[in-house]
C-alpha positions as CSV (number, residue, x, y, z in Angstrom):
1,X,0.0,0.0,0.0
2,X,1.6,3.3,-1.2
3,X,1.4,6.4,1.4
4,X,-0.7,9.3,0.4
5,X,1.7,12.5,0.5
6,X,-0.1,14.1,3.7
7,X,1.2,10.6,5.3
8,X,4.5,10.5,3.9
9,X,5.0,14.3,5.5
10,X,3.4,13.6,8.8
11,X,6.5,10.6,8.8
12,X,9.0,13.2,8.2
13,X,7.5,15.6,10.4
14,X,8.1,12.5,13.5
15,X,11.3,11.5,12.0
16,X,12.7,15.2,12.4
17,X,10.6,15.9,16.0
18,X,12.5,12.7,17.2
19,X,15.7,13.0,15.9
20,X,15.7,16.3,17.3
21,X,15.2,14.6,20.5
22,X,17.8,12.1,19.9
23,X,15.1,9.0,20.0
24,X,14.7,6.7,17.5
25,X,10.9,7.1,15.7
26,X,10.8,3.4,14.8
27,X,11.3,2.5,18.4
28,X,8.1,4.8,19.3
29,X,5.9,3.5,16.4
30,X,6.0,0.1,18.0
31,X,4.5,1.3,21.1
32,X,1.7,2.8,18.9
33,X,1.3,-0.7,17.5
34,X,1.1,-2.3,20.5
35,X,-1.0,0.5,22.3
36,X,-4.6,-0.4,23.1
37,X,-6.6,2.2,22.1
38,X,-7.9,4.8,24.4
39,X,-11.0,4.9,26.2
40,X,-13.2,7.1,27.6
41,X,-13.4,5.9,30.6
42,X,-9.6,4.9,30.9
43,X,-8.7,9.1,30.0
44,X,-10.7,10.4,32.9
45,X,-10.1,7.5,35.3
46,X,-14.4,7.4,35.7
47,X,-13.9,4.0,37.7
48,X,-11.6,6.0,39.9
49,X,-13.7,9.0,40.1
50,X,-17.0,7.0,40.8
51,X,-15.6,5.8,43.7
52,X,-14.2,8.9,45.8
53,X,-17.6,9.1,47.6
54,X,-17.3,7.9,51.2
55,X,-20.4,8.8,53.1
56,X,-19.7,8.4,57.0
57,X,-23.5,7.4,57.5
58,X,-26.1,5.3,56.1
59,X,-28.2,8.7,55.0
60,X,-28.7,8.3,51.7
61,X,-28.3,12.5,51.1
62,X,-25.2,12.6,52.3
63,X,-23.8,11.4,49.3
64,X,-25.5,14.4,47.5
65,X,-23.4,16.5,50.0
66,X,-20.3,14.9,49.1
67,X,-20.5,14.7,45.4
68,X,-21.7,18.5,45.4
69,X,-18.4,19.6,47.4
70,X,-16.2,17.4,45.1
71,X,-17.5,19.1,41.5
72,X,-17.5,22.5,43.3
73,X,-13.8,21.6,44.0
74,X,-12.9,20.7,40.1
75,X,-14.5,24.1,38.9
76,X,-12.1,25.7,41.6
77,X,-8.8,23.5,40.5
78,X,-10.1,24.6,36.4
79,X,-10.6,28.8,37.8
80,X,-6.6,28.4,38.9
81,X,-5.9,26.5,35.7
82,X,-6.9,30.1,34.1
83,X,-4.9,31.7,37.0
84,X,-1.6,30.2,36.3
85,X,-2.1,31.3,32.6
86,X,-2.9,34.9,33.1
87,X,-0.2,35.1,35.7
88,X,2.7,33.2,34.3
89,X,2.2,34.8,30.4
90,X,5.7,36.0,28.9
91,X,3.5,38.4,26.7
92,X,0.2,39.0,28.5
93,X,-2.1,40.8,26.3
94,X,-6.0,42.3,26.9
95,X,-7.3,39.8,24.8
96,X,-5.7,36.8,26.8
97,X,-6.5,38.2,29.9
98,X,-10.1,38.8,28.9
99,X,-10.8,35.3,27.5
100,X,-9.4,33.7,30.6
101,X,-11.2,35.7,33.4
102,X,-14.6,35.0,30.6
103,X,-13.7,31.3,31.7
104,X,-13.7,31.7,35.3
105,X,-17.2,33.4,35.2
106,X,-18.2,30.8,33.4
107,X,-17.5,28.5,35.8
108,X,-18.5,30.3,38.8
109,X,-21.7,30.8,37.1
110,X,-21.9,27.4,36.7
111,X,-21.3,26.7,40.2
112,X,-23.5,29.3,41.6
113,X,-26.7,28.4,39.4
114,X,-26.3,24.8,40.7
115,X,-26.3,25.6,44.4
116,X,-30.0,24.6,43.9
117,X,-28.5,21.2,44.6
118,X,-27.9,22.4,48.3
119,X,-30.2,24.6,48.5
120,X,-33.2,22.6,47.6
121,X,-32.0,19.3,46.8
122,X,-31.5,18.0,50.3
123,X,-34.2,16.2,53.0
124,X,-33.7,19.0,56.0
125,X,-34.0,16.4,58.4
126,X,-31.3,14.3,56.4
127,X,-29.3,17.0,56.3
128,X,-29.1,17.9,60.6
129,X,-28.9,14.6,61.2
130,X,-25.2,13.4,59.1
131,X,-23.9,16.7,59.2
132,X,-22.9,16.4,62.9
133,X,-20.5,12.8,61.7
134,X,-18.6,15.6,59.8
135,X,-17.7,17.6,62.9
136,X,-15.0,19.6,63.0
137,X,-14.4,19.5,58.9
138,X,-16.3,22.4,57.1
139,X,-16.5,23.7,53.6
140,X,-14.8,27.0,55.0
141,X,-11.7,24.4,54.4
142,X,-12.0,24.9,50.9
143,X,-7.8,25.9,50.5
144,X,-8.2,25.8,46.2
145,X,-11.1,29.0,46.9
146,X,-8.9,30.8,49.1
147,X,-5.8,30.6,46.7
148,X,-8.6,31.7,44.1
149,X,-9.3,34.9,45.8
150,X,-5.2,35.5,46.2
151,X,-4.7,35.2,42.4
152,X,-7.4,37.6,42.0
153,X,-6.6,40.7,43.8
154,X,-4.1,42.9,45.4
155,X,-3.4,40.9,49.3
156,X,-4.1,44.0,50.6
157,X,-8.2,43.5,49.4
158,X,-8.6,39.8,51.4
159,X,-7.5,41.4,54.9
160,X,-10.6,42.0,57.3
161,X,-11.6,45.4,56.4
162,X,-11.3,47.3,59.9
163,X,-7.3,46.5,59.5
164,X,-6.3,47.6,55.9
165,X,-5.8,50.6,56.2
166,X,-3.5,50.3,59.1
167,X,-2.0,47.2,57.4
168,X,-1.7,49.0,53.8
169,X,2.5,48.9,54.5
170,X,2.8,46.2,56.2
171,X,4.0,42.6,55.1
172,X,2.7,39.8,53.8
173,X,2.8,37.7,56.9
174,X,1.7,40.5,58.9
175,X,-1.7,41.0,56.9
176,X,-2.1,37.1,56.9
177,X,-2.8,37.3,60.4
178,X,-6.0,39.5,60.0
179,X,-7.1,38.0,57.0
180,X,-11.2,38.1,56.8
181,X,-11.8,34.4,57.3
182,X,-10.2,34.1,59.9
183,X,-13.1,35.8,61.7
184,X,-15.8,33.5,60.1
185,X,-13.8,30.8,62.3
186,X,-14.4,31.4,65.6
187,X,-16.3,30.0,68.6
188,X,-19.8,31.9,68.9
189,X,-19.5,31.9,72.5
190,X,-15.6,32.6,73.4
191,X,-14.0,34.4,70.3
192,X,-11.4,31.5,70.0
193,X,-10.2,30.0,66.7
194,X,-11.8,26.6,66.0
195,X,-10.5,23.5,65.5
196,X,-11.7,23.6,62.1
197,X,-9.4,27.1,61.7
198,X,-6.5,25.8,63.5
199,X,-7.0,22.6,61.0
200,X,-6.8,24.8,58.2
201,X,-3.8,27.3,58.9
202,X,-1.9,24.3,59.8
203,X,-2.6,22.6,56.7
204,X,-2.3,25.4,53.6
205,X,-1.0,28.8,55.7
206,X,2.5,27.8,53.9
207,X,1.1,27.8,50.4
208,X,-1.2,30.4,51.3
209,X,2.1,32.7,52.1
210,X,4.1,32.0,49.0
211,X,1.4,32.3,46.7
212,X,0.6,35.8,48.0
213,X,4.5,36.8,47.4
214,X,4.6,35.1,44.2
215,X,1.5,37.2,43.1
216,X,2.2,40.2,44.9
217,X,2.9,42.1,40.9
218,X,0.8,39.2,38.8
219,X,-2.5,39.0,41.1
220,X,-5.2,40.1,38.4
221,X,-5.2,43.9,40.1
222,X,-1.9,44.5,39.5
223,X,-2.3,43.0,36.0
224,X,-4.8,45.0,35.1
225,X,-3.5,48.0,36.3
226,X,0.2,47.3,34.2
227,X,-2.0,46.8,31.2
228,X,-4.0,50.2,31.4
229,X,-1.1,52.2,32.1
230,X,0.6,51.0,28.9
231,X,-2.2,52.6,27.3
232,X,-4.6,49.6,26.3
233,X,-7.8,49.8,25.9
234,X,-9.2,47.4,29.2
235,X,-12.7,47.6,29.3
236,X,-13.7,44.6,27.7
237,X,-11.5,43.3,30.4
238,X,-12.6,45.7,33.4
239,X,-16.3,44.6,32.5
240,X,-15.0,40.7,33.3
241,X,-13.4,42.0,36.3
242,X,-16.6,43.1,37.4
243,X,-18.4,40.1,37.1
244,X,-15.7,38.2,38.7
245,X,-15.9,40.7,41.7
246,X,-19.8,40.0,41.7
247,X,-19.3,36.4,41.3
248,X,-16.5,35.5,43.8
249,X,-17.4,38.2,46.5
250,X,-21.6,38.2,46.7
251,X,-23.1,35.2,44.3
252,X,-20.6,32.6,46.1
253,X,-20.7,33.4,49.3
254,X,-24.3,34.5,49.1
255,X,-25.2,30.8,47.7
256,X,-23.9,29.5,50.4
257,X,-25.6,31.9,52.7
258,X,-29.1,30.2,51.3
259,X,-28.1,27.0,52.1
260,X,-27.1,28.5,55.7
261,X,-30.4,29.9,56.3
262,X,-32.7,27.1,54.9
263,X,-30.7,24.4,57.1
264,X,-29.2,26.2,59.8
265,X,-31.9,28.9,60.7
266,X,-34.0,27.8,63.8
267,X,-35.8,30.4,65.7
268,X,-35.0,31.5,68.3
269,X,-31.6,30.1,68.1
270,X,-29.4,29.2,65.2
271,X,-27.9,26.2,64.3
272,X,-24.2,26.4,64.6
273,X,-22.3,25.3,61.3
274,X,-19.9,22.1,61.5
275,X,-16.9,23.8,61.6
276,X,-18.3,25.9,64.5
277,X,-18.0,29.2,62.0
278,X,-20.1,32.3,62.7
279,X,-22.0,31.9,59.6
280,X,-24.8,34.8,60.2
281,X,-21.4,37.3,60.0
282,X,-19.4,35.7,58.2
283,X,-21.0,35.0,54.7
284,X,-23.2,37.7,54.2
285,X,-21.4,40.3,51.5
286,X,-23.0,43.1,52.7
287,X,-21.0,42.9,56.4
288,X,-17.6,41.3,54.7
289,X,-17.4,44.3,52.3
290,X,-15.2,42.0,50.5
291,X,-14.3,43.7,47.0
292,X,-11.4,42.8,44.6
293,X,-11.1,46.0,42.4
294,X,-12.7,49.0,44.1
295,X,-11.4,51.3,41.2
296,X,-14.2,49.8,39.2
297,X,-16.5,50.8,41.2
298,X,-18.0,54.0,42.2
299,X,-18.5,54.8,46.1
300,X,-22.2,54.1,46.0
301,X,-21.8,51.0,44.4
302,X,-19.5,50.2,47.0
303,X,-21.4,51.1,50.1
304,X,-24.3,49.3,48.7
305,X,-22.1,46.3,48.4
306,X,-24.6,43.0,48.4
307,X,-27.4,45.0,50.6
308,X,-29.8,44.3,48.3
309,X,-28.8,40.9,47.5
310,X,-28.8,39.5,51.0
311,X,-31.8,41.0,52.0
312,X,-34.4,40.2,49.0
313,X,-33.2,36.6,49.3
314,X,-33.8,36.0,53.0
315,X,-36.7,37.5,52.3
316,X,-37.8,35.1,50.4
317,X,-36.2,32.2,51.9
318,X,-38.4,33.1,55.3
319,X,-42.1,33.3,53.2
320,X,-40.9,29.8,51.8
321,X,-40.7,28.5,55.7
């Protein structure tokens, strides 16, 4: 059988890729021969995947918990995917940087329009009765989210907001220790850090550190802000900041705050989260004031920060009850 031309070039093209290399082509084209071929299930390890979900009781909705939490994770690992791109570009341009942060909306919108799964998509009852064989672990251990919101702005932004101003100079170790979540993470009664916090720092404080100084001049803020002063037009790009702001800073947290309210409300007293965090201050946006890019903004904007968003949605949640 004689090769077509487009065959005989695609040889040449190997032959010169792997001398180049100093391997032998005819060496690799007998693995190819002796390769099965691929399967789908085989590329994206689904056996393997299917069986990562350990529920620690017979409650058949705890298994919706747990799968939930693991998807919410891979949209998180695919959102610093983007991050390392935008951040680690020999040649970042507006375009790049805009079609990037349009992925990572995409995905939080994705994650945020399926918090119905919590939301809804849990028995109640189910739901008090296996959380407490999860005690003291917490979705507020969610280390990929935290290194999200690093990647995204100036370190600066993510300290609680009654210390930044003082802390504006200061270093990155001396921020870290009045970083906002650390104040969704401690006992209701004493003001201590939980075991769930202590858990935490111990685990990804480290990472946490060096990723801050390694994006201390490639966080998106400072990006952006290189990229406008060289005279570029940015606001195809400012417009996605925006949404990523909105997304990260009220949708997310403010999902989670439905689910926090539809199981954890309980006139006249509260149910206290796993981890033991102080939920009621700690994930509305409007009291966080948590905002990555406040020269987008205008001051009104600002002060209204997730007001209207909080309130309209519990709100509603309470005429559902």
């Amino acid at each position: 059988m004689d090769f077509t031309p487009e065959i005989k070039d695609k040889l040449n093209q190997l032959q010169q890729k792997y001398t180049a290399m100093g391997q032998d082509m005819a060496s690799y084209l007998d693995g190819l021969l002796y390769a099965d071929f691929l399967t789908y299930w085989d590329y994206i390890h689904l056996d393997t995947l299917l069986s990562l979900q350990s529920p620690k009781t017979p409650i058949p909705d705890e298994e919706i918990f747990i799968m939930y939490h693991q998807i919410t994770e891979l949209y998180f690992k695919l959102s610093l995917h983007e991050c390392r791109q935008i951040a680690e570009h020999e040649n970042l341009t507006v375009a790049f940087f805009t079609a990037r942060v349009k992925r990572i909306n995409a995905y939080f919108n994705a994650l945020t329009t399926s918090f119905e799964v919590m939301v809804d998509g849990m028995e109640k009852e189910q739901f008090l009765k296996f959380r407490m064989s999860l005690l003291p672990a917490s979705g507020f251990q969610s280390g990929q989210y935290r290194m999200i919101e690093i990647c995204a702005t100036d370190f600066i932004r993510l300290v609680d907001k009654s210390k930044r101003e003082e802390l504006k100079t200061a270093t990155i170790e001396e921020q870290f220790e009045y970083i906002y979540w650390k104040f969704g993470a401690t006992e209701l009664a004493s003001g201590k850090q939980t075991l769930t916090l202590k858990q935490f720092i111990k685990k990804y404080a480290a990472q946490f550190l060096q990723l801050a100084k390694d994006r201390s001049l490639t966080n998106f803020s400072a990006l952006f802000k290189q990229l406008q002063a060289s005279g570029a037009d940015v606001s195809a790009l400012a417009e996605e900041l925006r949404k990523l702001d909105l997304y990260v800073n009220v949708e997310w947290p403010l999902s989670h705050y439905k689910s926090a309210v539809r199981y954890l409300e309980k006139d006249p007293v509260d149910v206290a989260a796993t981890g033991g965090t102080n939920w009621q201050k700690y994930l509305p946006p409007r009291f966080q004031k948590r905002i990555f890019y406040p020269f987008l903004w205008t001051n009104e904007q600002m002060e209204e920060w997730g007001k209207g968003w909080v309130l309209s949605v519990l709100k509603t949640l309470k005429s559902k009850d």
